[in-house]
C-alpha positions in Angstrom: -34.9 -96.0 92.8 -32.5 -93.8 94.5 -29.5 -95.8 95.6 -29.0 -95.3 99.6 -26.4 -92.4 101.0 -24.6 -93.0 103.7 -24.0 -89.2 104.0 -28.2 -88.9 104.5 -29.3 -87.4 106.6 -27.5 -84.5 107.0 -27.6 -81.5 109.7 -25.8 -78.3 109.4 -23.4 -77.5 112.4 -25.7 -74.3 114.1 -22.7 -72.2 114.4 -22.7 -72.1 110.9 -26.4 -71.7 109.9 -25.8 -68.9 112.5 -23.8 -66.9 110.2 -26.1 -67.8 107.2 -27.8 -64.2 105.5 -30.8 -63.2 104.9 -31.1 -63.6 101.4 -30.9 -66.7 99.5 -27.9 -67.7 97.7 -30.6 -68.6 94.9 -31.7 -64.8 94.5 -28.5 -63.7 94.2 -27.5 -66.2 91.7 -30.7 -65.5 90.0 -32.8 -68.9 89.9 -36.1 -68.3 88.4 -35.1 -64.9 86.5 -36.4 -64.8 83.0 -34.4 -61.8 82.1 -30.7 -61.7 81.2 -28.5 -60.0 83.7 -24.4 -60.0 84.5 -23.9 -62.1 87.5 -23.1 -60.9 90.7 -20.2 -62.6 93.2 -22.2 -65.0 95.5 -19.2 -66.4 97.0 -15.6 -66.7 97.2 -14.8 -63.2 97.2 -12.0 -61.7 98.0 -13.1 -59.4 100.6 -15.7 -61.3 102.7 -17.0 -58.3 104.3 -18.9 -57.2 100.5 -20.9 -60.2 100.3 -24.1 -61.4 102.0 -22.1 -65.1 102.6 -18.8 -64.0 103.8 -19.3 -65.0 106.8 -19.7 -68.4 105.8 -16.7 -68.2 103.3 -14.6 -67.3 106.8 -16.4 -70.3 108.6 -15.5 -72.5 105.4 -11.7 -71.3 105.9 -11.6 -71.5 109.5 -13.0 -74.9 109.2 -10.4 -76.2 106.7 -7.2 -74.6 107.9 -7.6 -76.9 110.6 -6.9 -79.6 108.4 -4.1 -81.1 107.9 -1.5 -79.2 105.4 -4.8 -76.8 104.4 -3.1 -73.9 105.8 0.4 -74.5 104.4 -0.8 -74.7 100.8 -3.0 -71.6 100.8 0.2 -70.2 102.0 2.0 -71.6 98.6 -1.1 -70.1 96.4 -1.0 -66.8 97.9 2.5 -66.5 97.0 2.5 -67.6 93.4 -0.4 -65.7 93.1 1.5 -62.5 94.8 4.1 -62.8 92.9 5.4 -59.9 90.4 4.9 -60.6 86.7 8.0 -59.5 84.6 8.2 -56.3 82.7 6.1 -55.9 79.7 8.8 -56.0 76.5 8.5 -52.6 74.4 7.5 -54.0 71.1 5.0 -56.5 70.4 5.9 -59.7 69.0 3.7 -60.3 65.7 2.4 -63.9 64.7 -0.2 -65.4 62.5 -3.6 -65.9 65.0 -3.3 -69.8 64.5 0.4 -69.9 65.9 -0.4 -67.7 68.7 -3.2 -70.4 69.4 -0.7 -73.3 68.5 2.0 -72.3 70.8 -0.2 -72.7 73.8 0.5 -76.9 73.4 4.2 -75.8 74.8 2.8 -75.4 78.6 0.6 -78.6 78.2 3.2 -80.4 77.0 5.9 -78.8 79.9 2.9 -80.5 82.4 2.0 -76.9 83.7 -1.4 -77.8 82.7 -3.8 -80.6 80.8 -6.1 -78.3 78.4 -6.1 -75.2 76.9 -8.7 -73.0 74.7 -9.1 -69.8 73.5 -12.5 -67.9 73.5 -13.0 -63.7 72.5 -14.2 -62.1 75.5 -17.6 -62.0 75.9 -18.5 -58.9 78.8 -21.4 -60.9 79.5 -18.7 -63.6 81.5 -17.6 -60.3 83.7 -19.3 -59.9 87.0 -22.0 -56.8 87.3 -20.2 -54.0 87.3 -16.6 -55.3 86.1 -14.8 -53.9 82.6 -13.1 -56.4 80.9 -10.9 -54.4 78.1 -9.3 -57.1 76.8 -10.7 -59.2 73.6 -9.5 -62.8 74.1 -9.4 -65.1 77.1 -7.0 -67.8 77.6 -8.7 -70.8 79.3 -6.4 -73.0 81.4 -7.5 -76.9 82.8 -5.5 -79.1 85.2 -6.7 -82.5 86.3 -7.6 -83.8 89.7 -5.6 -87.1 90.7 -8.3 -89.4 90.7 -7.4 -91.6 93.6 -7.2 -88.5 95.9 -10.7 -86.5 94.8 -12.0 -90.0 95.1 -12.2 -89.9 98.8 -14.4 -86.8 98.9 -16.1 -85.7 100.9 -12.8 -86.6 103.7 -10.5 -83.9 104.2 -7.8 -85.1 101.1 -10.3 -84.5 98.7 -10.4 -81.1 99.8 -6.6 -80.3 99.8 -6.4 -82.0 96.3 -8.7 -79.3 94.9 -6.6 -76.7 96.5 -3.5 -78.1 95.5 -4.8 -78.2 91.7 -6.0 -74.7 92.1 -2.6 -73.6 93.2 -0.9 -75.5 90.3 -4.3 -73.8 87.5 -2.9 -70.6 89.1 0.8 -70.9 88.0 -0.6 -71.8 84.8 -2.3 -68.9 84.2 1.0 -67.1 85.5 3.6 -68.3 83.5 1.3 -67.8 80.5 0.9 -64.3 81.4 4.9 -63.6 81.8 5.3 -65.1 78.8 2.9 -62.8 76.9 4.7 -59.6 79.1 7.8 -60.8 77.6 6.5 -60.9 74.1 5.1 -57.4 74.3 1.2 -58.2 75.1 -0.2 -57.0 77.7 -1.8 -59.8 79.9 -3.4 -60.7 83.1 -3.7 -63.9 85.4 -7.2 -64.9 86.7 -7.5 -67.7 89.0 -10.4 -69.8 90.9 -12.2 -70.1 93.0 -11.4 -65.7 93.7 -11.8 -64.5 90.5 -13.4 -61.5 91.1 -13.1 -60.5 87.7 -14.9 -63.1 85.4 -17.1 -66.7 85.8 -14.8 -69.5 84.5 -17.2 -71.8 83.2 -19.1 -70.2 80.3 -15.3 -69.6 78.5 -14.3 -72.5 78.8 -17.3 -74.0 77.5 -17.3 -71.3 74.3 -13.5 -72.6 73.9 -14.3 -76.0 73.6 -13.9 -77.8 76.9 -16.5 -79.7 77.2 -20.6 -79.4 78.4 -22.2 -78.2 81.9 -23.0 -81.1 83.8 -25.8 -81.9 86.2 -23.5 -81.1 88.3 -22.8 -77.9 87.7 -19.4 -78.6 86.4 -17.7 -78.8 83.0 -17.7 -82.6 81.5 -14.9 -83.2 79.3 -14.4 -86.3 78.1 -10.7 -87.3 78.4 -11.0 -85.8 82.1 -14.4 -85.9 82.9 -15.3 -83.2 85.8 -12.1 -83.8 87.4 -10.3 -80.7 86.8 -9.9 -77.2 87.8 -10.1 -73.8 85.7 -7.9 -70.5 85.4 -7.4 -68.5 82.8 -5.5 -65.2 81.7 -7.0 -62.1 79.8 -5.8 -60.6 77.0 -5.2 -58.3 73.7 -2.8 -60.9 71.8 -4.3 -62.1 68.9 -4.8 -65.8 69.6 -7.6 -67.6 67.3 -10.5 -68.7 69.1 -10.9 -72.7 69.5 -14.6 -73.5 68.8 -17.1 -75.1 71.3 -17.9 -78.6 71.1 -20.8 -80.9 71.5 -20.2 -84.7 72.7 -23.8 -85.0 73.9 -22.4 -85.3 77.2 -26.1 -82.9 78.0 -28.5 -85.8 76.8 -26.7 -88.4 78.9 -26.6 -85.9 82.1 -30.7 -86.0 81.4 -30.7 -89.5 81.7 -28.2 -90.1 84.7 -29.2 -90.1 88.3 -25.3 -90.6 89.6 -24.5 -87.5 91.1 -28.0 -86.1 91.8 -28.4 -89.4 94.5 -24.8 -89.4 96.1 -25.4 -85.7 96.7 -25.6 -85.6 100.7 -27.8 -82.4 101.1 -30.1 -83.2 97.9 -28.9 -80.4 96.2 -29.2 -81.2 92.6 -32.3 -80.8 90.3 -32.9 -83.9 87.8 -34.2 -81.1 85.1 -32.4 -77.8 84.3 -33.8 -74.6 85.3 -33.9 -70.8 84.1 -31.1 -68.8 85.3 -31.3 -65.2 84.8 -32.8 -65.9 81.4 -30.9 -69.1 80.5 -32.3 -72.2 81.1 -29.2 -75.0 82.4 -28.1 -77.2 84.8 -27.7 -75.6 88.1 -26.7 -76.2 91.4 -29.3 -75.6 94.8 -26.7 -73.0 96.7 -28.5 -72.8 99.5 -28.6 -76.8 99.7 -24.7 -77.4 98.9 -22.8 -74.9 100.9 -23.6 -76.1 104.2 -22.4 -79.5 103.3 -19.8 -77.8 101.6 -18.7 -76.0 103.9 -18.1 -78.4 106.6 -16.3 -80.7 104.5 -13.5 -78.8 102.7 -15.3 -78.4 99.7 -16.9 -82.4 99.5 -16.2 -83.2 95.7 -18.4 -85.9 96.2 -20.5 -84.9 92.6 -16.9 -84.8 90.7 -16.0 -87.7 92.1 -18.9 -90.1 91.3 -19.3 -88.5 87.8 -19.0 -91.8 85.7 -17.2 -89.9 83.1 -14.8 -88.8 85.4 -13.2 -92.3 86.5 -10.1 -93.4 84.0 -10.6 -94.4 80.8 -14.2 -94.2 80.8 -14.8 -91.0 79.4 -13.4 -91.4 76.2 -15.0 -94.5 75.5 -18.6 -92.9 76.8 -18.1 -90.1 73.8 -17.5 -92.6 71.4 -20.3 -94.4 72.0 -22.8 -91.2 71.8 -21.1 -90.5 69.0 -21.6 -93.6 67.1 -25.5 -93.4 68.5 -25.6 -90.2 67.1 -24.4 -91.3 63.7 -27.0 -94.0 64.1 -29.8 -91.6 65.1 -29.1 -88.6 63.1 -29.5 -86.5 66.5 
């Protein structure tokens, strides 16, 4: 039995159904497609004018920036995210793929981020009609603080996830100077604009974790509770492999974030996505809810593996089931 919502029932605000499209989020996104196809930007784009939603992406920011501090730390984004890279050093600096892999612990270990991986590019991962020339992509993860995305879907919740995205995006930054510097050629990318790439199926294919009922990556030392950026390029970094902590069979058997989920929009089975069949997310369902507060969080928040010191434990115990089982 569904466990009661205090968020239930909920009722968009008209002046923003008002600037909803035509077409369905869904469409775009392609739920129900059997074929394969490159995905298209549905939202967050960096021109609102090009999309179907952007007028909802500008009711989403006009909404937040009068929040407190909302505006002040877009501010502090846009200007790390502005900001010039330095020049690219003439020679290339030549290491085994292994240590180009290894030396990526130096930013985790600095705190700039929590995780990093390494996947080859896949063109697959780039939007329709985006090249992607380089062969590897960098994968960057920093973590929520707990306490604050815990209060989604209020208003701090909100500016946590913009504050982590704005740390994910120096990240990805500082990795990239310091690639210019060795001689590689190398570029930033950071969510939620993109643009370029989807985060999420790299970061699976370099190990981070499984897609969650939720629609976010499940990891289990941080659960849901992080944030993605990532940094494309030539240098030849080894790949880190994917891995599997059966985080999917337990999302099949937990009902967690599919009740606390205000507008009912997640499915309790997975569904074919322009020809793959996953977790996914009703669009048309969350973004009004979304939308009118900062972002909610409310799924990432309730995730059981993403509250301290449960995670780990969780994949431990699937793990030793799985010995038991032979699954």
């Amino acid at each position: 039995m569904a466990r009661p919502n205090p968020h239930r029932p909920f009722t968009p605000d008209p002046d923003q159904m008002a600037r909803a499209p035509d077409v369905s989020g869904n469409a775009i996104n392609g739920l129900g497609e059997a074929e394969f196809r490159r995905p298209d930007v549905v939202y967050w784009s960096t021109d609102t004018t090009k999309i179907p939603h952007g007028k909802m992406q500008d009711y989403f920011y006009m909404r937040s920036n009068a929040a407190e501090g909302f505006g002040e730390a877009r501010e502090r984004r846009r200007l790390i995210n502005e900001a010039p890279l330095p020049p690219l050093a003439p020679a290339p600096a030549q290491h085994a793929p292994e240590d180009w892999t290894a030396m990526l612990a130096r930013f985790v270990e600095a705190g700039d981020c929590e995780m990093t991986g390494v996947a080859e590019m896949n063109p697959d991962w780039a939007y329709a009609g985006v090249t992607v020339p380089q062969s590897r992509i960098i994968v960057l993860g920093v973590q929520h603080d707990y306490d604050r995305i815990a209060t989604a879907p209020d208003w701090p919740a909100g500016r946590e996830v913009l504050e982590q995205y704005t740390r994910a995006g120096a990240a990805a930054k500082k990795i990239a100077g310091w690639l210019r510097e060795q001689g590689w050629e190398a570029e930033p990318v950071t969510g939620p604009l993109t643009g370029t790439i989807t985060l999420i199926p790299p970061a699976l294919a370099c190990g981070f974790g499984e897609l969650g009922k939720h629609g976010s990556i499940i990891n289990p030392e941080f659960g849901a509770s992080f944030r993605l950026s990532a940094v494309l390029t030539d240098a030849p970094f080894a790949p880190t492999p994917p891995r599997d902590f059966g985080i999917d069979g337990f999302c099949r058997n937990c009902r967690v974030c599919e009740d606390a989920c205000p507008p009912q929009a997640l499915f309790p089975d997975k569904k074919t996505v322009r020809g793959v069949t996953k977790w996914y997310v009703d669009f048309d369902k969350c973004l009004p809810f979304f939308n009118e507060t900062h972002g909610c969080g409310i799924c990432i928040a309730v995730c059981p593996w993403s509250r301290p010191g449960v995670g780990l434990n969780l994949a431990a115990k699937l793990a030793r089931r799985a010995e038991r089982t032979g699954d």
